[in-house]
C-alpha positions as CSV (number, residue, x, y, z in Angstrom):
1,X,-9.1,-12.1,18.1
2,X,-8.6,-10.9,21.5
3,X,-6.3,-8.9,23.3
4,X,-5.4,-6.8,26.3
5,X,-5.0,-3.4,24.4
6,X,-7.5,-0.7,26.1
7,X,-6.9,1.5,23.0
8,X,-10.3,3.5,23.0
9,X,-12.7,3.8,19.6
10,X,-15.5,5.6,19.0
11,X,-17.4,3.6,16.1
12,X,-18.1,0.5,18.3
13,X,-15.5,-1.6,16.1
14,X,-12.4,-3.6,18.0
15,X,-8.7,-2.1,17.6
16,X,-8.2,-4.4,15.0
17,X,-11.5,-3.9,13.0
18,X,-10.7,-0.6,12.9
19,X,-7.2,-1.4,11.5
20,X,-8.4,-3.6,9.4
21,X,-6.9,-6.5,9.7
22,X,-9.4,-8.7,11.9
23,X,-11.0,-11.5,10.2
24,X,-14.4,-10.9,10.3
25,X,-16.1,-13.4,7.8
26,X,-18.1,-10.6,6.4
27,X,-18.5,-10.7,2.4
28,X,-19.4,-7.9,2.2
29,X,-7.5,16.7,-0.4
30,X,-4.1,16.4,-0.5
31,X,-1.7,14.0,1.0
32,X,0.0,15.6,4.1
33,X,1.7,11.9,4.7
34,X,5.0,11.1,4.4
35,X,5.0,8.5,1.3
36,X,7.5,5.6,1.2
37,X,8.3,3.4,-1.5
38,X,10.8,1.5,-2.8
39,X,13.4,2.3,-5.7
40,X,13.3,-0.2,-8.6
41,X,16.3,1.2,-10.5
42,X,19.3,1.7,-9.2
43,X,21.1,5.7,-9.2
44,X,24.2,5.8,-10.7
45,X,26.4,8.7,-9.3
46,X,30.3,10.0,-9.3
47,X,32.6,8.7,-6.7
48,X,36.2,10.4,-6.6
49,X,39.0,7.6,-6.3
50,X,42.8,8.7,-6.5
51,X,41.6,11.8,-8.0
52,X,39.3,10.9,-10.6
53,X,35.4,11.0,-10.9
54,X,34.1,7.0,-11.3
55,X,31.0,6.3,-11.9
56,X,29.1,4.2,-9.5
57,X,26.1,3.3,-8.1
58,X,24.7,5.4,-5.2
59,X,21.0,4.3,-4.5
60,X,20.6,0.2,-5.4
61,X,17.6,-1.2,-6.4
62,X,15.5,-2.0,-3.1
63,X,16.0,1.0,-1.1
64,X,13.3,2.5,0.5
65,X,12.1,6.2,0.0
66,X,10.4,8.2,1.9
67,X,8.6,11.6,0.2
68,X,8.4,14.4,3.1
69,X,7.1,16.8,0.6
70,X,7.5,18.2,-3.2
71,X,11.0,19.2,-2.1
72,X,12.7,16.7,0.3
73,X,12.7,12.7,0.3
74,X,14.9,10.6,2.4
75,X,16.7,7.3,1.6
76,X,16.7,3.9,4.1
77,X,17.9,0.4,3.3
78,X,15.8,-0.6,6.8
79,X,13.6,1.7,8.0
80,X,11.5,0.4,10.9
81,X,7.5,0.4,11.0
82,X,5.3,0.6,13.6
83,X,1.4,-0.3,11.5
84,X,-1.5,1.4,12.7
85,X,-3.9,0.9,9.8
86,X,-4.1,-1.5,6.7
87,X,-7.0,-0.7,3.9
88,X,-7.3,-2.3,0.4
89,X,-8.2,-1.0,-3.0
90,X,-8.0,-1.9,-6.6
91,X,-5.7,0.2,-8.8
92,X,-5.1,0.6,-12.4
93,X,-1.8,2.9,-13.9
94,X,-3.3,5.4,-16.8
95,X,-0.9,5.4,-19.0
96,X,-2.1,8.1,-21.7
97,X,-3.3,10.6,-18.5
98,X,-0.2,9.5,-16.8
99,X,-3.0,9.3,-13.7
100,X,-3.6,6.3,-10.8
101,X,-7.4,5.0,-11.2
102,X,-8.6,3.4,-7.7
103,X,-11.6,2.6,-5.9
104,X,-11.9,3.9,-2.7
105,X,-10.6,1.8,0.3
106,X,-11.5,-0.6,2.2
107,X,-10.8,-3.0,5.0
108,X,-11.1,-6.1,2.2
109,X,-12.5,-6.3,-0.9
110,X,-14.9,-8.5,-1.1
111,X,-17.4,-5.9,-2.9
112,X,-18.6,-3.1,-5.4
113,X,-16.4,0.0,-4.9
114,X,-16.8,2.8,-6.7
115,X,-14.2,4.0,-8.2
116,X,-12.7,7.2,-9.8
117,X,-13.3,5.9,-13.9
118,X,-17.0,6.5,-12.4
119,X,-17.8,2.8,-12.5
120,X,-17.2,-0.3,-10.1
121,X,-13.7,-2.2,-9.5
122,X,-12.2,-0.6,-12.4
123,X,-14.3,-2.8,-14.3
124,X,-13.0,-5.4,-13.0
125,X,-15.3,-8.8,-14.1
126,X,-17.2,-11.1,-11.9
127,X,-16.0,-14.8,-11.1
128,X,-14.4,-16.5,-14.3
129,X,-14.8,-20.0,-14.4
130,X,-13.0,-20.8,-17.0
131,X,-9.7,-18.7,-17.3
132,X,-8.7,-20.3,-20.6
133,X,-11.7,-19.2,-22.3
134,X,-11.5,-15.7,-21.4
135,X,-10.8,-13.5,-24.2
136,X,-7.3,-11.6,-24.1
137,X,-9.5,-8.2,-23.6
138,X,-10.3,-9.5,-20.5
139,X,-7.3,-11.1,-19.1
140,X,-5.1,-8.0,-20.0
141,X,-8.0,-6.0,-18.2
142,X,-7.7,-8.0,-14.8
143,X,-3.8,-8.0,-15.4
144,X,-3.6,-4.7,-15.8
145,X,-5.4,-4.0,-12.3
146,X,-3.7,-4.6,-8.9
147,X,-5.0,-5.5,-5.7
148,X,-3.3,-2.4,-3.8
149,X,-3.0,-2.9,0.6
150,X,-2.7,0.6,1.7
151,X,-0.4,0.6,5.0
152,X,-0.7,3.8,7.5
153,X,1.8,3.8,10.2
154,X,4.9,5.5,12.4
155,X,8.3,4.6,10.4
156,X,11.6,5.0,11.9
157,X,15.1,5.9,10.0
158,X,17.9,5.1,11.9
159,X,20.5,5.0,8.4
160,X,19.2,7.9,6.3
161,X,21.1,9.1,3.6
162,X,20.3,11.4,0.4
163,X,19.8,11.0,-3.2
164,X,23.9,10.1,-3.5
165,X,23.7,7.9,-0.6
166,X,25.5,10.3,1.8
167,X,24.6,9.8,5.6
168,X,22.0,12.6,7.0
169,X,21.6,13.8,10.2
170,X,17.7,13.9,11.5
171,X,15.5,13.1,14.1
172,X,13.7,10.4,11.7
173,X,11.4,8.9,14.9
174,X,8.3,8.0,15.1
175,X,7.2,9.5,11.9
176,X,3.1,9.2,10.5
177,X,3.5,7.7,6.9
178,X,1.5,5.6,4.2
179,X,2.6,3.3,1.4
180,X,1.3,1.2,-1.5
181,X,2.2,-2.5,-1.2
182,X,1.0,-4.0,-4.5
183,X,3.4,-6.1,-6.3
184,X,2.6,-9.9,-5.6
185,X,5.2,-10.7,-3.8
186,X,5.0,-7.8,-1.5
187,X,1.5,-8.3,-0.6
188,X,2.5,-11.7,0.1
189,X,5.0,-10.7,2.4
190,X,3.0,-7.8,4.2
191,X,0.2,-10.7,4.4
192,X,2.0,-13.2,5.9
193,X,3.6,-10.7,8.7
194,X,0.0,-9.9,9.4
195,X,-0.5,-13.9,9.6
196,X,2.1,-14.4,11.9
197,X,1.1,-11.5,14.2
198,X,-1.9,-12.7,14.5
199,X,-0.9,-16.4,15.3
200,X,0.9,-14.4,18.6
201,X,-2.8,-13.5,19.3
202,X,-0.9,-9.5,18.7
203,X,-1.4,-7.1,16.2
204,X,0.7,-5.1,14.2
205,X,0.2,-2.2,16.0
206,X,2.5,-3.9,18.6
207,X,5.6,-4.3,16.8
208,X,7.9,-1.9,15.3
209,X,9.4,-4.5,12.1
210,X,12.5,-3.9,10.3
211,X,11.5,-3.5,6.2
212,X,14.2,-5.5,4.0
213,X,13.8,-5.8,0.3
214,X,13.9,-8.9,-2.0
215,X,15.7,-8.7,-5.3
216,X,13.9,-10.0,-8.5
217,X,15.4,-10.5,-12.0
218,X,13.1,-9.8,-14.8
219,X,13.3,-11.4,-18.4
220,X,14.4,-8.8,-19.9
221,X,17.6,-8.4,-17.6
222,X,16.5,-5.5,-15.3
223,X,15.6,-6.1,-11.6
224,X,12.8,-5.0,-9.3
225,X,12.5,-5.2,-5.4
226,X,9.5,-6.6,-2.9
227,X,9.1,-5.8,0.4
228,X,10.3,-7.7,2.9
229,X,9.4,-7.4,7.2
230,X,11.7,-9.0,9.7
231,X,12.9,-8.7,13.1
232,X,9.5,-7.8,14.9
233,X,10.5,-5.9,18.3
234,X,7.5,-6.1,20.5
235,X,6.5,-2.1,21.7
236,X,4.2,-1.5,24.3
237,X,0.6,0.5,23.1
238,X,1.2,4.0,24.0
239,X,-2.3,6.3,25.2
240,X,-1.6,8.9,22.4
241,X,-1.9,5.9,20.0
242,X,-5.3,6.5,19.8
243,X,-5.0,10.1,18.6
244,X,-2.5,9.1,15.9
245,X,-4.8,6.1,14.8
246,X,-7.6,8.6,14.4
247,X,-6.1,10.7,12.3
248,X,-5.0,7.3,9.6
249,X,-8.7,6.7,10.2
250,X,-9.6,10.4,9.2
251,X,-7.1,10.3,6.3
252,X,-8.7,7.4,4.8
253,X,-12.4,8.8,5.0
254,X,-11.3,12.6,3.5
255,X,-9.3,10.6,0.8
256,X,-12.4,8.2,-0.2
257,X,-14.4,11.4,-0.3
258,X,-12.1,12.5,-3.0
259,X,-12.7,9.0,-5.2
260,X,-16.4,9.2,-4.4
261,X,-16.2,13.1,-6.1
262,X,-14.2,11.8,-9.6
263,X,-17.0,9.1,-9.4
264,X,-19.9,11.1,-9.6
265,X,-17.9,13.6,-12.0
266,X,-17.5,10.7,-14.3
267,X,-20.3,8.1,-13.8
268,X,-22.3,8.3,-17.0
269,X,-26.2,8.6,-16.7
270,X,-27.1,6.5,-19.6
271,X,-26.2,3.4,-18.1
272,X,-28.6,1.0,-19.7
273,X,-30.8,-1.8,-17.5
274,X,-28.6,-4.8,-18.9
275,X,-25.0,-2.8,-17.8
276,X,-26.8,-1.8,-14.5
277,X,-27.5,-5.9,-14.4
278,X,-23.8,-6.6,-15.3
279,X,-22.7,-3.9,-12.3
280,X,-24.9,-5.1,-10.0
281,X,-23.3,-8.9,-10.1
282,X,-19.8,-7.9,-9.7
283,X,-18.3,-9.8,-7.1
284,X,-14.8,-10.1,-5.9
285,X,-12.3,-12.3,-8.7
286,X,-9.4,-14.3,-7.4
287,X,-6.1,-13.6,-8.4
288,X,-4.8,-14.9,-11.9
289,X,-1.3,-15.8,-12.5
C-alpha cells in the first residue's frame, strides 16, 4: 500500500503496519481510555406530558456510549471517528467469574497467543475438517469465543446527551478512545470500511466516519445493534498524530503485558508432552456459522 503520509515511526514498520491494517501476507494497568460501546437495550425513563409522568423510552437500542471514567459516560446516536490503531484478539465472557478471558493483541491472528486462562487461543482448536463431525463440546467451545478487532482512535460527539437522553453541553472533540467490535456483523462492517479505504489507496487514519447502528431482531423478540460507518470526510494527517498514535501503540504493549502476567500466573507446569504436541499445532480456525 502506498501513500504520501510522512507520519514518522520508530520500529521500522509503515504507518499502516503499525496500525495494523496493512496486508502483509505474513502467517504468522488500568484503562485511562475513554471506552465506547453500544447499548443493546433500550432505557425506559419518565416524560411529563399535560402533567402527568409517562413512561417512555429515553436511550434506544443502538446508541453509542462512551465511558469517561467510573463516574461519567456520555450518550451519541453518531459520534464521529477518526482510527489510529486496529489490533485483534480472541475473547471468551466467564460467566461464573463474571471476568473477559483474551489473548493478547495482535495485528491478525493468524497464530498462538497466549492468553490470560494460561493456555493458547482460549483453547481454541486447530483446523476442523469436518464441522459435522465435531462433537457439541467443541462447537459450543469455538461458539462461545469471539474474534474481538480492538479499534484505538480520536471520536468526536457533536449530539451528546445523558443517561435520559437530555442534550449536554461539552467540548467532545478529538477525544483518544478504544472499543471492542465483536459481534459478526460489526466486524463485518468495521472490515469492509477498512476494505474500502484501502481500495482509495488511504487509510483510516485519514477519515473522520460517522458510526450509525443497525437494528437486529432476535428469536426470542428482543433486539441488538451492529456497528455501522458511513459518510467518510477526508482529514488531513496532522504532525502531532504521531504522538497520539504512540501512545495507542504504548497502550496496547502495557495492556498485553498485563495478559502475558495472568498467563504465567495461570499456565500449569504439568503440561504433559502429547498436550504440549496438541498446543504446539494450533493454528488459526475459520469462522463457523
Amino acid at each position: 500500500m502506498s501513500t504520501q503520509l510522512t507520519v514518522a515511526n520508530e520500529s521500522g514498520q509503515s504507518l499502516a503496519e503499525m496500525m495494523g491494517v496493512a496486508n502483509t501476507g505474513s502467517s504468522s494497568s488500568k484503562s485511562t481510555l475513554a471506552r465506547l460501546t453500544q447499548v443493546h437495550q433500550a432505557a425506559m425513563g419518565l416524560m411529563e406530558v399535560a402533567g402527568k409522568k409517562i413512561k417512555t423510552e429515553v436511550m434506544p437500542v443502538g446508541v453509542y456510549k462512551l465511558t469517561l471514567d467510573e463516574d461519567t459516560a456520555i450518550y451519541s446516536e453518531n459520534p464521529k471517528i477518526r482510527i489510529f490503531a486496529i489490533r485483534q484478539q480472541w475473547t471468551q465472557f466467564d460467566s461464573e467469574l463474571n471476568a473477559m478471558n483474551k489473548t493478547v493483541m495482535a495485528t491478525d491472528l493468524k497464530g498462538d497467543f497466549k492468553d490470560t486462562k494460561g493456555g493458547f487461543n482460549l483453547g481454541r482448536p486447530g483446523y476442523i475438517k469436518d464441522w459435522d463431525a465435531a462433537s457439541e463440546t467443541t462447537k459450543n467451545l469455538i461458539r462461545s469465543i469471539s474474534r474481538t478487532m480492538v479499534v484505538f482512535g480520536l471520536i468526536t460527539l457533536d449530539d451528546a446527551t445523558d443517561a435520559d437522553g437530555k442534550s449536554i453541553t461539552g467540548d467532545y472533540v478529538d477525544m483518544p478512545f478504544v472499543t471492542d467490535v465483536k459481534n459478526k456483523l460489526s466486524v463485518k462492517a468495521l472490515s469492509g470500511y477498512i476494505s474500502t479505504t484501502a481500495r482509495k489507496n488511504k487509510l483510516p487514519i485519514q477519515y473522520n466516519v460517522t458510526l450509525g447502528a443497525g437494528i437486529h431482531d432476535l428469536p426470542n423478540g428482543n433486539q441488538y445493534a451492529s456497528y455501522t460507518f458511513s459518510a467518510p470526510d477526508l482529514v488531513d494527517v496532522q504532525e502531532g498524530d504521531n504522538e497520539i498514535l504512540k501512545d495507542f501503540l504504548e497502550f496496547v504493549e502495557v495492556t498485553n503485558s498485563g495478559i502475558l502476567a495472568k498467563w504465567d500466573e495461570n499456565n500449569r507446569q504439568d503440561v504433559d508432552d502429547y498436550e504440549k504436541e496438541i498446543i504446539a499445532s494450533i493454528v488459526d480456525v475459520e469462522e463457523f456459522e
